[in-house]
N, C-alpha and C positions, 0 to 999 in steps of 0.2 A: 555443596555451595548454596543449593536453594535452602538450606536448615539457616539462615544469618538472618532470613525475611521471618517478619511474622508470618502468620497462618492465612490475615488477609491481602498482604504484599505479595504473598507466594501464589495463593488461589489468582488473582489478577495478572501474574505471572506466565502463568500454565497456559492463560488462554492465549495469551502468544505463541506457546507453543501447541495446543490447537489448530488455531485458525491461519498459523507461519504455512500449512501444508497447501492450504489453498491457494495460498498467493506463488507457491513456486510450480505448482503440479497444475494449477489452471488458470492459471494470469501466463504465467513465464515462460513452460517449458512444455509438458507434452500436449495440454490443449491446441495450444498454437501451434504445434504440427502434425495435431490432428487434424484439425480442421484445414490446414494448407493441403490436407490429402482428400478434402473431400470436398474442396473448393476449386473452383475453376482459375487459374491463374493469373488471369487480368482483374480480376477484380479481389485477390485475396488480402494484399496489405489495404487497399483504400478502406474495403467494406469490417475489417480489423480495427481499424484507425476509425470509423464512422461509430462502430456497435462502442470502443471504447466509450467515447465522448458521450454518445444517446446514456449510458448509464453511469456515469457521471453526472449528467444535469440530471436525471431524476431524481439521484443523491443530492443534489446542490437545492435543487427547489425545495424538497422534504425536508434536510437538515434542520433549518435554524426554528421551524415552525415545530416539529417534534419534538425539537431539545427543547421550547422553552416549557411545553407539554411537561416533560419528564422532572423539569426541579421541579414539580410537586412532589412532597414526598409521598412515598412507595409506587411512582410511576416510571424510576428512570427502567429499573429492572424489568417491567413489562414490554417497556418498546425495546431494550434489548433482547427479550427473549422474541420479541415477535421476528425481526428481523434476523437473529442466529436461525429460527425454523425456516426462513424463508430460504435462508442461504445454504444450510445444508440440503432442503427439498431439492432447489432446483440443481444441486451439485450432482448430487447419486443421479437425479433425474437424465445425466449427461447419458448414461447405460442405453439410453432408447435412444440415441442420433445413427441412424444407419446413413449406408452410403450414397454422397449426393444431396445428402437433407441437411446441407450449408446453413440453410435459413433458420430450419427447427434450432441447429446448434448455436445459430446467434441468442435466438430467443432465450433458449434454456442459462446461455451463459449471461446474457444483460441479465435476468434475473437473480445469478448466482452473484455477480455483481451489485445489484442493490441489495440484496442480504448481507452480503460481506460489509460492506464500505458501511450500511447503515446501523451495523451490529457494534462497527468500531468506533462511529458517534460516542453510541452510548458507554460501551467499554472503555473509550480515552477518559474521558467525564470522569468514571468511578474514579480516575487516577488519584483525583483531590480528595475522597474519599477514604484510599487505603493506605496512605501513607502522609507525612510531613510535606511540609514545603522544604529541609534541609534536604530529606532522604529522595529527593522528588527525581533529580537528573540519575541516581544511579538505579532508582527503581525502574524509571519508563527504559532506561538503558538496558538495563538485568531483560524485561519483557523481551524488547528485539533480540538482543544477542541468543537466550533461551528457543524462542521464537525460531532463528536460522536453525540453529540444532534438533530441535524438535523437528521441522521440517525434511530434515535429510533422512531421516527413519521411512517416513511411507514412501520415500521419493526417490531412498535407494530398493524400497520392495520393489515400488511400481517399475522402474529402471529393468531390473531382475525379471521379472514378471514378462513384461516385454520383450525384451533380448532374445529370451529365454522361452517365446510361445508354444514354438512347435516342441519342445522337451517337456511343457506341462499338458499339452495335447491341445495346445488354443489356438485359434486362428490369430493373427497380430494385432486386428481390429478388435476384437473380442479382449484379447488383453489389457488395450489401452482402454475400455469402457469399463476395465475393471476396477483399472488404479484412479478413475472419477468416482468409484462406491468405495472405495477405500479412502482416497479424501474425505467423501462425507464421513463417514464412520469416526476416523482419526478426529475429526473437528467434533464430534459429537459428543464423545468419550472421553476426550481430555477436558473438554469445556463444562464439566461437572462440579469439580472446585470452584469455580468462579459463581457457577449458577445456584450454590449449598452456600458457600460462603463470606461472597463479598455481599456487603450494605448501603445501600442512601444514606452518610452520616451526614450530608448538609440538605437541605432543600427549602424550599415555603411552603406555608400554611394550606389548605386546601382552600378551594372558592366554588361557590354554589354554579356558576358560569365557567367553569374552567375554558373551555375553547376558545370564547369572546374573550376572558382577561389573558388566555397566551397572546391574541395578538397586539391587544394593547401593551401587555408588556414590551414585545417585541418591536412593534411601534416604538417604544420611549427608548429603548438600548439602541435603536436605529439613530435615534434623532438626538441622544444625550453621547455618542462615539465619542467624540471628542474628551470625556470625562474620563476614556480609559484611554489616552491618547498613545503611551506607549506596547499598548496594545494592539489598538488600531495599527499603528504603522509596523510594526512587529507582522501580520497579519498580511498586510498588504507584502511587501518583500518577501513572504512565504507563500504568497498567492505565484510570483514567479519563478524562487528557485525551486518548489516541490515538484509544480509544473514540467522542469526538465527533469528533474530527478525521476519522475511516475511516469514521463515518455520514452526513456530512456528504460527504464525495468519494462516497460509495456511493449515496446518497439521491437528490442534488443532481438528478438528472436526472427519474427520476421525480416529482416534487413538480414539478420548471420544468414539463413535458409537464403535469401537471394542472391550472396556472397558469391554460394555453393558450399558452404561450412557444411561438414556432413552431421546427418541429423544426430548418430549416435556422439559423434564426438559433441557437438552441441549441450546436450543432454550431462556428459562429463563435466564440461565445464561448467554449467548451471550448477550441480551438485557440488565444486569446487569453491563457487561462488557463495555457497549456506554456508559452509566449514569455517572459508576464511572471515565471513562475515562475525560470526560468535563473538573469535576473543577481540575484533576492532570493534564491533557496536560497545564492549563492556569499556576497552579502554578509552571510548570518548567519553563514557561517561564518568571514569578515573579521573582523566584530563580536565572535566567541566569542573571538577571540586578545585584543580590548581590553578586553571587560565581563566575557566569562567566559560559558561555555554557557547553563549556570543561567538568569543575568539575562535571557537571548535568548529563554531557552524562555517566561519570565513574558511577555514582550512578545508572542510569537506567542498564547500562552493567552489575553492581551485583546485582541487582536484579532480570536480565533475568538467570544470571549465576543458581541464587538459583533456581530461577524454573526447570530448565531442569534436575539438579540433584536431586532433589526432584519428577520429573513427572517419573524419571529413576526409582523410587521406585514403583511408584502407581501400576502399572498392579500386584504388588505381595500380595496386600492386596485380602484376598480373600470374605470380604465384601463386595457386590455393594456400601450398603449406606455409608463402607469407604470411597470407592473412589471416590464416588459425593460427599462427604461432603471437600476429599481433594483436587477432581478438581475444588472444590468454590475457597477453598484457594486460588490456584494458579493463578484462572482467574482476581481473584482482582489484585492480586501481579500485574499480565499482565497489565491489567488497570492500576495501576498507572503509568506503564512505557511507555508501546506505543508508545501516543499522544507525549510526552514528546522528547523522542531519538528522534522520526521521522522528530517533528518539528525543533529541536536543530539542527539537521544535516542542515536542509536544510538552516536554516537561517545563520550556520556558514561559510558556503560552501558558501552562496550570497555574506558573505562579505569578502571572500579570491580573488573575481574573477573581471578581468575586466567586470564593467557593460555592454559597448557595444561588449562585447563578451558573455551576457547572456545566451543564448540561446544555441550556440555550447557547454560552458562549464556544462552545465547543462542536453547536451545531453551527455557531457564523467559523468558525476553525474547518471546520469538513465541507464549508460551502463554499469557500474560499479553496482550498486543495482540489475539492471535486470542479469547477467552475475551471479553475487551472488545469486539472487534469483533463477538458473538454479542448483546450487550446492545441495542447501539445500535440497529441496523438491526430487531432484534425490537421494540423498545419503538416505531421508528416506525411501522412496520409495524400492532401490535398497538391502538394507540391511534387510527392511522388508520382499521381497522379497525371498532372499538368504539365510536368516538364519531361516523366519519365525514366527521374533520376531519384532515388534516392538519398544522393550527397547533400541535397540542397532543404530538402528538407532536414537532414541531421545538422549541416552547419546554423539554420536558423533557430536551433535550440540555446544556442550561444546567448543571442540575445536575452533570453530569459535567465540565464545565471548573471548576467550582469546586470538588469535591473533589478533584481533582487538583491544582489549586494550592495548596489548604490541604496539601496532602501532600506536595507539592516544595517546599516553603514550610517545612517542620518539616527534611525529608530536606538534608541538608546537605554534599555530595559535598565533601571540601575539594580531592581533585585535580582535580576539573572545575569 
């Protein structure tokens, strides 16, 4: 399937599949209960839901001042490389968190966090570089869906690997610090095409002041928004639905664990969740060629909408096997949608924006996601905290898919 892409379509491709292992082996699934194992229980979702957000705004500050760095030409590819070493260092670096060392393990992960999120700055950006603006929605599509697949490989070893500790002779800790150097590895190894073969085909001129004139640029693109207006507001409505979308994949797993979802069935499901993600992330982007991105993005928004009001019920069943049988539900719902919003955004966003402003505008794109992504995970967090419930923090995600749709709903892209 991947031979239909060119060779630079394809390489930009791959690194989804990459860098997809990160986000499910230590955003999603067994970081997050690793570290519930070597956390102290009253403070395990709040200081979760804090560490989220702390590296999100570091993401959010650096972004738009890096991107406008990188349209120079032959700079985008340096700050991507600098941020991919960052993020794979501090991943394997996971191997040294022994037991009780909660703290060390935040640090090591906020870091693994700004290498990720600031690698995918600059990776979203190339988008405008390796392909069309027709081919745009099923290329950034092909990434995600590829992406989920690629994922499930180290994520059924690490699985494996785990389960399975005392039969390869490991202690269970020891094995789960294993499949954190196996992530790095996996993202390092695949992220080789990208790094040999994709290019800066748009950018500007070089300037003898480069730093001073990034910010006077940045200055004028602050102060002239209004010229890319449906952009802007494009932008703004993705400031709120991606917001639940990234507290919802971030959450998900702390709130199952304090359900009592058992960790191993947890873990099934996640790896359920990559599978079924593949061929829905591809068929949104089928779909955007018929309806149009837009209309795809409103239909992923009610379906997250259902979930949340629906996960607002679960803690009251007082079944376990209710509530795994109804957190399957919801994790498929999740999967179909995802892959789908996350690549729709980004490929509509490519094609609202000056291409040789790639890069900067794609940092106010990740300042805007990460800045949202500070909201969500705090407000669950902080409400879990305060009131002791977890429901209330999930039902107040709601708000955020409906202001983003009233917002995408005004915002009116005609090329997308």
């Amino acid at each position: 399937m991947l031979g239909a892409f060119k060779r630079e379509e394809r390489s930009w491709i791959l690194y989804d599949w990459a860098n997809s292992a990160y986000s499910i082996i230590i955003t999603t699934a067994i970081f997050p209960i690793f570290y519930e194992s070597i956390t102290p229980e009253e403070i395990y979702v709040s200081t979760w839901g804090y560490a989220n957000s702390l590296a999100s705004l570091a993401v959010a500050v650096m972004a738009p001042i890096l991107g406008t760095l990188a349209d120079y030409w032959g700079r985008k590819k340096r700050f991507f490389l600098l941020f991919f070493a960052v993020g794979v260092l501090t991943t394997t670096s996971l191997i040294l968190v022994g037991e009780g060392q909660w703290l060390l393990a935040l640090i090591l992960y906020v870091g693994s966090v700004i290498g990720f999120s600031g690698a995918n700055v600059f990776y979203d950006s190339f988008l405008v570089d390796v392909t069309s603006e027709e081919r745009m929605d099923w290329v950034s599509a092909s990434g995600f869906g590829w992406g989920y697949i690629g994922s499930t490989l180290p994520f059924m070893a690490s699985m494996i690997l785990i389960i399975n500790a005392d039969g390869f002779g490991l202690a269970t800790g020891t094995a789960v610090r294993l499949a954190f150097v196996l992530t790095g590895a996996w993202w390092l190894v695949f992220s080789i095409p990208m790094i040999r073969n994709v290019r800066q085909s748009y950018g500007i001129d070089p300037s003898p002041t480069p730093v001073a004139d990034s910010f006077r640029r940045l200055a004028r693109t602050v102060a002239d928004i209004r010229r890319y207006r449906e952009a802007f507001l494009f932008l703004v409505a993705y400031f709120f639905y991606i917001d639940g979308v990234d507290t919802i994949i971030k959450m998900a797993t702390p709130i199952a664990l304090r359900m009592g979802i058992d960790s191993n069935m947890l873990l099934v499901i996640l790896l359920a969740i990559q599978i079924v993600a593949f061929p829905f992330a591809l068929l949104y982007g089928r779909l955007a060629r018929v309806v149009g991105a837009r209309r795809m993005l409103f239909v992923g928004i009610g379906i997250y909408v259902t979930v949340v009001f629906v996960a607002y019920f679960l803690p009251t069943f007082e079944s376990l096997r209710t509530r795994t049988v109804m957190f399957w539900v919801l994790s498929m719902m999740v999967a179909s949608s995802q892959g789908g919003i996350q690549a729709l955004s980004r490929s509509m966003f490519g094609k609202l924006i000056p291409k040789d402003k790639s890069a900067e505008f794609f940092g106010f794109y990740n300042i805007f996601g990460k800045f949202a992504a500070i909201m969500g995970p705090f407000m669950v967090g902080f409400f879990a905290q305060i009131t002791g419930s977890d429901r209330v923090g999930i039902l107040s995600i709601l708000i955020l898919f409906a202001v983003g749709g009233i917002v995408l709903r005004i915002a009116r892209p005609g090329k997308a």
